[in-house]
GURO-656497 format. One record per residue (C-alpha): x, y, z; residue number from 1. Coordinates in steps of 0.25 Angstrom, whole numbers. Each point is the difference from the previous one (the first is absolute). Layout:
BEGIN
+-------+-------+-------+------+
:    px :    py :    pz : tigu :
+-------+-------+-------+------+
:     X :     Y :     Z :  NUM :
...
+-------+-------+-------+------+
***
This chain:
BEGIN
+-------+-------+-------+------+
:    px :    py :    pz : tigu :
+-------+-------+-------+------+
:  -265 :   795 :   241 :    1 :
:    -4 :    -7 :    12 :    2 :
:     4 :   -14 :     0 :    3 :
:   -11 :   -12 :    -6 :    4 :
:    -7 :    -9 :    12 :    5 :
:    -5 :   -13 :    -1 :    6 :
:    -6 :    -7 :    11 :    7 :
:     8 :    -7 :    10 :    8 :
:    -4 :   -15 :    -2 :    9 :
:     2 :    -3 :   -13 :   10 :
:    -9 :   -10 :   -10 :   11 :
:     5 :   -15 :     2 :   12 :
:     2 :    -1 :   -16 :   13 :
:     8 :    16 :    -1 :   14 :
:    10 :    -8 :   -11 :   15 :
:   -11 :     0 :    -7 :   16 :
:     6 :     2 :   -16 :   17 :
:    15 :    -3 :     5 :   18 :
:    10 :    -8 :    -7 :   19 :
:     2 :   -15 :     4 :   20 :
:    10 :    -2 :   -10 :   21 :
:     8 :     8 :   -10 :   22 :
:    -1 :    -7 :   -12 :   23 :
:     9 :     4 :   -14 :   24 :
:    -8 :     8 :   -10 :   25 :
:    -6 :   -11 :   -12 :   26 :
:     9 :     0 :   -13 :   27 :
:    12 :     8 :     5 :   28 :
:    13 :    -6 :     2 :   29 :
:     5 :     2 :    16 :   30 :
:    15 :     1 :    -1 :   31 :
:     2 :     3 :    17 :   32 :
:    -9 :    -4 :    12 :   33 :
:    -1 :     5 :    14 :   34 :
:    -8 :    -7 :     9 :   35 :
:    -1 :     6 :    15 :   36 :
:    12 :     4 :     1 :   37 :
:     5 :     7 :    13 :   38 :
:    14 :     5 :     3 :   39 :
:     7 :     6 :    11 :   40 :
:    13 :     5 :     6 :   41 :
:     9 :    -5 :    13 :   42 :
:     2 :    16 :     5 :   43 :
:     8 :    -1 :    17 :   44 :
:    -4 :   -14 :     0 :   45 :
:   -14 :     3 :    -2 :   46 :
:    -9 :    -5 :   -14 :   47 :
:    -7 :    10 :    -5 :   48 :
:   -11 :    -6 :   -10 :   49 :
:     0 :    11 :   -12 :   50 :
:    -8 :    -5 :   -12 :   51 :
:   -12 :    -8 :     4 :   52 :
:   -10 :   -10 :   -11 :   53 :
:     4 :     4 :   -13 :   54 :
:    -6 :    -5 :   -11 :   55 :
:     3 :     3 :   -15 :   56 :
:     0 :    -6 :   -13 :   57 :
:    11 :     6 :   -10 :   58 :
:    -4 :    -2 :   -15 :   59 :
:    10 :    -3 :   -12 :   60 :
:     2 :    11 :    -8 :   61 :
:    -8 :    11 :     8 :   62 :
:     5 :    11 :     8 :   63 :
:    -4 :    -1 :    14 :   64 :
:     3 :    14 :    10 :   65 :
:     0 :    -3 :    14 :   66 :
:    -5 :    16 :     5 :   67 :
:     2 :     7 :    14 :   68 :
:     4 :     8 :    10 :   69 :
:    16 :    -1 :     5 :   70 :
:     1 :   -11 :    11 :   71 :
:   -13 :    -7 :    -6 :   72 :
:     8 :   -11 :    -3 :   73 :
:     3 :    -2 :   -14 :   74 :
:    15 :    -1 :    -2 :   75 :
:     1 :    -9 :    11 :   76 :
:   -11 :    -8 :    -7 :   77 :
:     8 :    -2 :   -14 :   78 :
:    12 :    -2 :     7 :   79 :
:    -6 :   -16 :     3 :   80 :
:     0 :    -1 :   -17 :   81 :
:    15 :     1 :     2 :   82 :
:     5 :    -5 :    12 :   83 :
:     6 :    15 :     4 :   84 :
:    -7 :     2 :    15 :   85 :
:     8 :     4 :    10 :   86 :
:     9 :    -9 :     6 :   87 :
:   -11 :     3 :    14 :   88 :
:   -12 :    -3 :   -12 :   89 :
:    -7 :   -13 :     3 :   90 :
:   -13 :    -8 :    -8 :   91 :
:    -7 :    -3 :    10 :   92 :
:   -11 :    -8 :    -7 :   93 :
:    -6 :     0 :   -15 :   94 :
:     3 :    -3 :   -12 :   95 :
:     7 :     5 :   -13 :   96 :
:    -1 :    -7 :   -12 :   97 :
:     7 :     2 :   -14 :   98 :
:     3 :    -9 :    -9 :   99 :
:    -5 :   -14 :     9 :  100 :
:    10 :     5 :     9 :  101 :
:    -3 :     7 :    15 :  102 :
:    11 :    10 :     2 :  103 :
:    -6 :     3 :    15 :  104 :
:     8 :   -13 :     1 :  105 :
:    12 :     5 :    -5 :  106 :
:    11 :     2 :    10 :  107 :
:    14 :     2 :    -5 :  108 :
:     8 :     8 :   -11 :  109 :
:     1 :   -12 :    -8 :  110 :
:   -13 :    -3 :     0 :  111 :
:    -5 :    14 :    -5 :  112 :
:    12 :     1 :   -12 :  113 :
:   -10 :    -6 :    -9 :  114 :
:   -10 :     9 :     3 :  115 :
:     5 :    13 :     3 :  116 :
:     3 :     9 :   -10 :  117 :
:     1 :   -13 :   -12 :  118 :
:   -15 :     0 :     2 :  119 :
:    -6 :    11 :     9 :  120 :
:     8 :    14 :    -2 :  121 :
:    -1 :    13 :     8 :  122 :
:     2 :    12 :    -3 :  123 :
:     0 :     9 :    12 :  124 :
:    -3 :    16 :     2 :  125 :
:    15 :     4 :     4 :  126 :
:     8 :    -3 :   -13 :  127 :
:    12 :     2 :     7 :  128 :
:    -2 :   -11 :    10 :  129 :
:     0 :   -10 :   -10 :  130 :
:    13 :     5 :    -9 :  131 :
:    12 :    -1 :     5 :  132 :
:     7 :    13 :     1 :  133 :
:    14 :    -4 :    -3 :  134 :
:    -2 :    -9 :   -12 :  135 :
:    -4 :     5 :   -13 :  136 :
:   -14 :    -2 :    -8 :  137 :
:     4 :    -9 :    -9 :  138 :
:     6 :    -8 :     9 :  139 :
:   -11 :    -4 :     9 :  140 :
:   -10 :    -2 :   -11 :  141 :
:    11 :   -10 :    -5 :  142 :
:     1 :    -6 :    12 :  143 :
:   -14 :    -4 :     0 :  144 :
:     1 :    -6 :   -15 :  145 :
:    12 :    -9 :     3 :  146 :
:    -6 :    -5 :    13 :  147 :
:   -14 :     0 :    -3 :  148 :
:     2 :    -7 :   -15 :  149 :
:    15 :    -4 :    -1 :  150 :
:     4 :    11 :   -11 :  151 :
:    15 :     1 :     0 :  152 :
:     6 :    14 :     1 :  153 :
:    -3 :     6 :   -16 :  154 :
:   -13 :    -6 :     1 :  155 :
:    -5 :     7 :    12 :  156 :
:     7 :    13 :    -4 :  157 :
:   -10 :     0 :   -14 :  158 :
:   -12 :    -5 :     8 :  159 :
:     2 :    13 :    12 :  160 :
:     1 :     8 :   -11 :  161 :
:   -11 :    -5 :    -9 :  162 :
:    -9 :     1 :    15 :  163 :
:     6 :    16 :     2 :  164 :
:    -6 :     3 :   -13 :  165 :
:   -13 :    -7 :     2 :  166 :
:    -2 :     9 :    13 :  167 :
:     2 :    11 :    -8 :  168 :
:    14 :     4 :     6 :  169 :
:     7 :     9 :   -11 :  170 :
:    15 :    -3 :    -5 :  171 :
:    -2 :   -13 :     6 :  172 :
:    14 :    -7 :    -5 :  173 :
:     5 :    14 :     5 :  174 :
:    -5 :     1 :    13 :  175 :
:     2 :   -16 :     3 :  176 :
:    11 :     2 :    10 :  177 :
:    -5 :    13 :     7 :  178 :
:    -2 :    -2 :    13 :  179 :
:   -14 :     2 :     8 :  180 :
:     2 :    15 :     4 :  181 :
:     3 :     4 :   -13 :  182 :
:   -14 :    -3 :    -3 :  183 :
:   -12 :     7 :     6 :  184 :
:   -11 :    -7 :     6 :  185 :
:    -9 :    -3 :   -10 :  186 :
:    11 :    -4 :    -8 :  187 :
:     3 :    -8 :    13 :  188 :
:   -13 :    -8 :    -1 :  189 :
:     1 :    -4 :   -13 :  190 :
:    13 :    -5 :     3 :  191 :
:    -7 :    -8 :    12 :  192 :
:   -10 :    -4 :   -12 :  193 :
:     9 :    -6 :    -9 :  194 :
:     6 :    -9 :    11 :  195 :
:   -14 :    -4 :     3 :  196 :
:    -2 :    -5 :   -15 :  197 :
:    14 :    -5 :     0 :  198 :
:    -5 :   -11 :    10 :  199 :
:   -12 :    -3 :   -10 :  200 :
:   -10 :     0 :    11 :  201 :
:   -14 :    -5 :    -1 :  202 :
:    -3 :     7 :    12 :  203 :
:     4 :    15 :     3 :  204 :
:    -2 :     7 :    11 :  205 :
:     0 :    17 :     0 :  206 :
:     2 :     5 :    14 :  207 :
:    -4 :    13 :    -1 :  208 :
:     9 :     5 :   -10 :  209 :
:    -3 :    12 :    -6 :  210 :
:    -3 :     7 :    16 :  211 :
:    16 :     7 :     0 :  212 :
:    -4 :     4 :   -15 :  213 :
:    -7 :    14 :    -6 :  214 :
:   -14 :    -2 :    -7 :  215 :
:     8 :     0 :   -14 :  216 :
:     8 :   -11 :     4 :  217 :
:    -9 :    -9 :     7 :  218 :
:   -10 :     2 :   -13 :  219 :
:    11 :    -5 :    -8 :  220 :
:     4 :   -11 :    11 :  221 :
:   -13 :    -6 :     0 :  222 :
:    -3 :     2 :   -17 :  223 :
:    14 :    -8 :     1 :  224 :
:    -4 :   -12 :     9 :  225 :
:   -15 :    -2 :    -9 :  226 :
:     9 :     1 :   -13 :  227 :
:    10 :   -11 :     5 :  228 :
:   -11 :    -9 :     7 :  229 :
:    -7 :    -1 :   -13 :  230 :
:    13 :    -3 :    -8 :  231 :
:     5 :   -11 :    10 :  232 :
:   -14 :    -5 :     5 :  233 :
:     4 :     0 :    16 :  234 :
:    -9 :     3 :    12 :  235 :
:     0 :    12 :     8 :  236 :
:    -1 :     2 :    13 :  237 :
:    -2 :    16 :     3 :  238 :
:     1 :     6 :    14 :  239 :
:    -4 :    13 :     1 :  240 :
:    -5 :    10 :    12 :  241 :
:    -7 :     8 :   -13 :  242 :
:   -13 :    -6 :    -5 :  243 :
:     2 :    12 :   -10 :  244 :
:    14 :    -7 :    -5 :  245 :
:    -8 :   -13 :    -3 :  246 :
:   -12 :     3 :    -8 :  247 :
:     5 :    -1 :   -12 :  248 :
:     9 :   -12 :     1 :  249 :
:    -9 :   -10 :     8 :  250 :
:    -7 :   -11 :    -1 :  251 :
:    -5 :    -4 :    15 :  252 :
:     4 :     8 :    11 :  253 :
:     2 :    -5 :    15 :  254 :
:    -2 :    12 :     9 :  255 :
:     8 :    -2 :    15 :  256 :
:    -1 :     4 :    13 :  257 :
:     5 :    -5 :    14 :  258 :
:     7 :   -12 :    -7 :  259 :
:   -12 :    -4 :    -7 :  260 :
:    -5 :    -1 :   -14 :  261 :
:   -16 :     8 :     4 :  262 :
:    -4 :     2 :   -15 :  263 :
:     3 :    -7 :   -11 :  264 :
:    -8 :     0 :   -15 :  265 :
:     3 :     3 :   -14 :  266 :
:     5 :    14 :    -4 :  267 :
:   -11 :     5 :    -5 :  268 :
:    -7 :    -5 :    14 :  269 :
:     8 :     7 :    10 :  270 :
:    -1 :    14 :    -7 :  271 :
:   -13 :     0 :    -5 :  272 :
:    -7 :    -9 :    12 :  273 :
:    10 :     1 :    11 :  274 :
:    -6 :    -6 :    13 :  275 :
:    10 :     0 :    11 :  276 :
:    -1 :    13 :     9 :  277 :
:    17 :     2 :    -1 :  278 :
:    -2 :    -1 :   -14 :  279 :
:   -10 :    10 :    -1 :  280 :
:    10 :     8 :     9 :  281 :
:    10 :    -3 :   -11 :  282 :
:    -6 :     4 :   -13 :  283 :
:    -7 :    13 :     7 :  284 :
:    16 :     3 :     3 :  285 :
:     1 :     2 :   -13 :  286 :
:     3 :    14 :    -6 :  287 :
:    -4 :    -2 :   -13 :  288 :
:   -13 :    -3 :     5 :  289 :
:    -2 :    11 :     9 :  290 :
:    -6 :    13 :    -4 :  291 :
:     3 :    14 :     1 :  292 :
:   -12 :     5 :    11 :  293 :
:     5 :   -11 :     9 :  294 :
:    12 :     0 :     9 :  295 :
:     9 :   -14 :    -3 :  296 :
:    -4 :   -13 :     8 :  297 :
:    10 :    -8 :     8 :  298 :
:    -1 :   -14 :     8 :  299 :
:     0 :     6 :    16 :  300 :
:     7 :    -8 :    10 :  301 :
:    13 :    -9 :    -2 :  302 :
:     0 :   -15 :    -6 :  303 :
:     0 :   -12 :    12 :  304 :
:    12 :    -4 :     7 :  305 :
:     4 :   -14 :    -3 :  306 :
:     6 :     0 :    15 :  307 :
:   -14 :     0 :     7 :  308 :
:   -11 :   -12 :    -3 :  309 :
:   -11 :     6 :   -11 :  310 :
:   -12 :    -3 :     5 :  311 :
:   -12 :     2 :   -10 :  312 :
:     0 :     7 :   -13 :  313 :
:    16 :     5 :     1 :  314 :
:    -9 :    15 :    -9 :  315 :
:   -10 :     2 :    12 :  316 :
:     8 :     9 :     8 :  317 :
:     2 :    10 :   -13 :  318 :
:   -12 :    -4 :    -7 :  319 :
:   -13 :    10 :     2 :  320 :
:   -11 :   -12 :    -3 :  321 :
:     7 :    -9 :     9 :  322 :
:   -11 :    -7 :     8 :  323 :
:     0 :    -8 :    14 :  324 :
:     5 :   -12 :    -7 :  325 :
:    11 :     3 :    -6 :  326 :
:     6 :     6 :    13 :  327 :
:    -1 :   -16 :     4 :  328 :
:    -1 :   -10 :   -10 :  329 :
:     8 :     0 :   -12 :  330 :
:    -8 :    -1 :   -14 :  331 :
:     0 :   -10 :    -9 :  332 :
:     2 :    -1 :   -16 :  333 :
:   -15 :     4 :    -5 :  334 :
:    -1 :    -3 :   -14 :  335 :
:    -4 :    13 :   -11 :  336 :
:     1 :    -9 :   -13 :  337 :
:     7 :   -12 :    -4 :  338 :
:    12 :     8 :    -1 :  339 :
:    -1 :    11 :    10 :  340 :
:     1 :     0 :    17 :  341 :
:     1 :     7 :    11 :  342 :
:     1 :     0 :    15 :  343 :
:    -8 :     9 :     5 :  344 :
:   -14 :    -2 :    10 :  345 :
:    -7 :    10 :    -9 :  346 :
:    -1 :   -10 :   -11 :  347 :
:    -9 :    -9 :    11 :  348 :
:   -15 :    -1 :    -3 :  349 :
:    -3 :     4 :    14 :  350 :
:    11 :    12 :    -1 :  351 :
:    -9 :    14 :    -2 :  352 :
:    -1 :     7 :   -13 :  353 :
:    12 :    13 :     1 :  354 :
:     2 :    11 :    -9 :  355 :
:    13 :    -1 :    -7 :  356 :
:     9 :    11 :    -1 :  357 :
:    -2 :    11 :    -9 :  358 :
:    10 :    -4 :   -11 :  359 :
:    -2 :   -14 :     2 :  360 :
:   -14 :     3 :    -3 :  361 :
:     6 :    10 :   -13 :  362 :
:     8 :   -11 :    -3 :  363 :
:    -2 :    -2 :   -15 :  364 :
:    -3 :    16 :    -4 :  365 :
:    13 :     2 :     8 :  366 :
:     8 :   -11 :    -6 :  367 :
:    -4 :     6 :   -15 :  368 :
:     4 :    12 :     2 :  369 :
:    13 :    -2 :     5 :  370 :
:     2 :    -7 :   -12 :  371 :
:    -3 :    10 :    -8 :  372 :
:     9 :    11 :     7 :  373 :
:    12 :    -9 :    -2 :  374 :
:    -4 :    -2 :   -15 :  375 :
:    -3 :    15 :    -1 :  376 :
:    17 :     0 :     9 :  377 :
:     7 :    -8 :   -10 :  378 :
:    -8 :     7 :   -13 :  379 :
:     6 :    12 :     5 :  380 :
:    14 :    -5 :     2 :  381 :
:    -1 :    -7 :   -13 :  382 :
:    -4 :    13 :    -7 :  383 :
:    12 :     7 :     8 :  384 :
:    10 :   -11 :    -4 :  385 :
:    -4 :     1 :   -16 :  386 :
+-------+-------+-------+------+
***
């Protein structure tokens, strides 16, 4: 499809419809706030701005999944809540807010013991970066009791063990002093889990961590972190590059591209009512919505590279209804609903009327029957299993 055109001068009012102001949903509790935030890293003496203008509101209880491509962003993003950017990281503006306290503020290990892990926890996609090879199981989940909440040594033992069987790890009290490569990497995860809950956060973050995982795991994985949210109340922060993986576990999803947040809306908003052209590119990369007369799509061309200056729309060299504008001028936020967004010059009033791709415009038919192929799935394994 031949690229969209608009005319070269551009109306005076083109923001027309955007967003002065992000303003917190009414009656929902936020629990984190970023507000223009922008971060970069010292690379040969150079600064090299990455994230650019986030904005986000995170609400208590909810799971928020921040969705995208690898590179877009997202892991360097969460790794603000807990003060774990690279040594070369730096915040160059914006704000973070949690609790009455800015953590973009934050400077220093001592200053972040109160926060990371206590209050915010990760869990991150490689188990076997966060256990400690030569010490058992039990051991680092005791670790965590007596430093986190002053346990002595029985105490800790009981509470890793109670936490082993809360995860679903069999023979628990047995399998208490094994150490990390005697369990597989499901098992693995779990084990990262129940460290997590250990701490008692109010905030955990999943970074990708069912991506090393078979289908069957990562169903399990995901069932397991829903189960354990609703026992112990805690918010999630869900970073995927799978729109599929989230569907069914989030409440607001926050699509990123180019170190930017370019859609942003209610679950329901961004499947059913997706707006940004990358996410369009994101859901039709879906397999379970495709169909068997057409060949599988796939986003053509490569992400940006942080190295060079983004000029514009960071999409508009891989995006097929790129217009003029985007090549120069960097769109802002246009408001969809009260709690829906997205950065995209098509959402302007003066943008011209475009014919969406195919299953975007299928979206709901193709949406219901994927649903019910996987119910058919499981009926069939269930049926197999009796």
């Amino acid at each position: 499809m031949e690229k969209v055109k608009n005319k070269t001068r551009a109306p005076i009012d083109i923001d027309k419809g955007a967003l002065t102001e992000f303003v917190p949903e009414k009656g929902k509790e936020v629990i984190l706030s970023v507000r223009d935030l922008q971060i970069g890293f010292v690379t040969r003496g150079k600064k090299t701005h990455v994230l650019r203008n986030i904005n986000l509101d995170v609400y208590k209880g909810e799971t928020l999944a921040i969705v995208g491509e690898s590179g877009s962003g997202k892991s360097v993003f969460t790794k603000t809540f807990t003060g774990m950017l690279d040594s070369n990281g730096f915040i160059n503006s914006g704000s973070i807010m949690f609790d009455g306290m800015d953590l973009a503020q934050f400077k220093t290990d001592k200053d972040w013991l109160q926060i990371r892990g206590k209050r915010i926890a990760t869990i991150f996609q490689d188990p076997m970066t966060s256990l400690n090879p030569l010490l058992t199981i039990g051991y680092q989940i005791s670790e965590v009791l007596r430093i986190h909440h002053g346990l002595n040594k029985e105490e800790a033992k009981k509470e890793a063990i109670a936490l082993l069987e809360k995860v679903k790890i069999p023979h628990a009290e047995e399998r208490y002093k094994d150490y990390p490569f005697q369990y597989s990497g499901g098992m693995r995860q779990r084990v990262v889990i129940a460290i997590a809950l250990a701490c008692r956060p109010e905030i955990l973050i999943c970074d990708e961590p069912t991506t090393a995982l078979d289908v069957t795991v990562q169903s399990q994985i995901i069932q397991l972190i829903k189960d354990l949210q609703k026992e112990y109340q805690w918010t999630t922060i869900f970073i995927t590059h799978d729109l599929g993986v989230v569907a069914n576990i989030a409440d607001r999803i926050a699509v990123m591209y180019g170190g930017q947040i370019v859609e942003y809306g209610k679950v329901n908003e961004v499947f059913y009512h997706p707006a940004h052209p990358y996410t369009w590119a994101l859901l039709c990369s879906l397999p379970q919505l495709g169909t068997k007369d057409e060949p599988l799509s796939y986003i053509k061309g490569n992400p940006p590279s942080f190295g060079k200056e983004i000029i514009g729309d960071a999409f508009a060299p891989r995006n097929e209804y790129a217009m003029n504008i985007d090549f120069v001028r960097e769109p802002p936020a246009f408001k969809i609903s009260e709690t829906h967004w997205a950065k995209t010059w098509l959402l302007s009033p003066y943008a011209p009327k475009i014919k969406k791709p195919k299953v975007i415009e299928e979206l709901h038919e193709r949406m219901k029957a994927a649903a019910e192929e996987l119910e058919r799935q499981e009926g069939n394994l269930n049926v197999k299993k009796d």
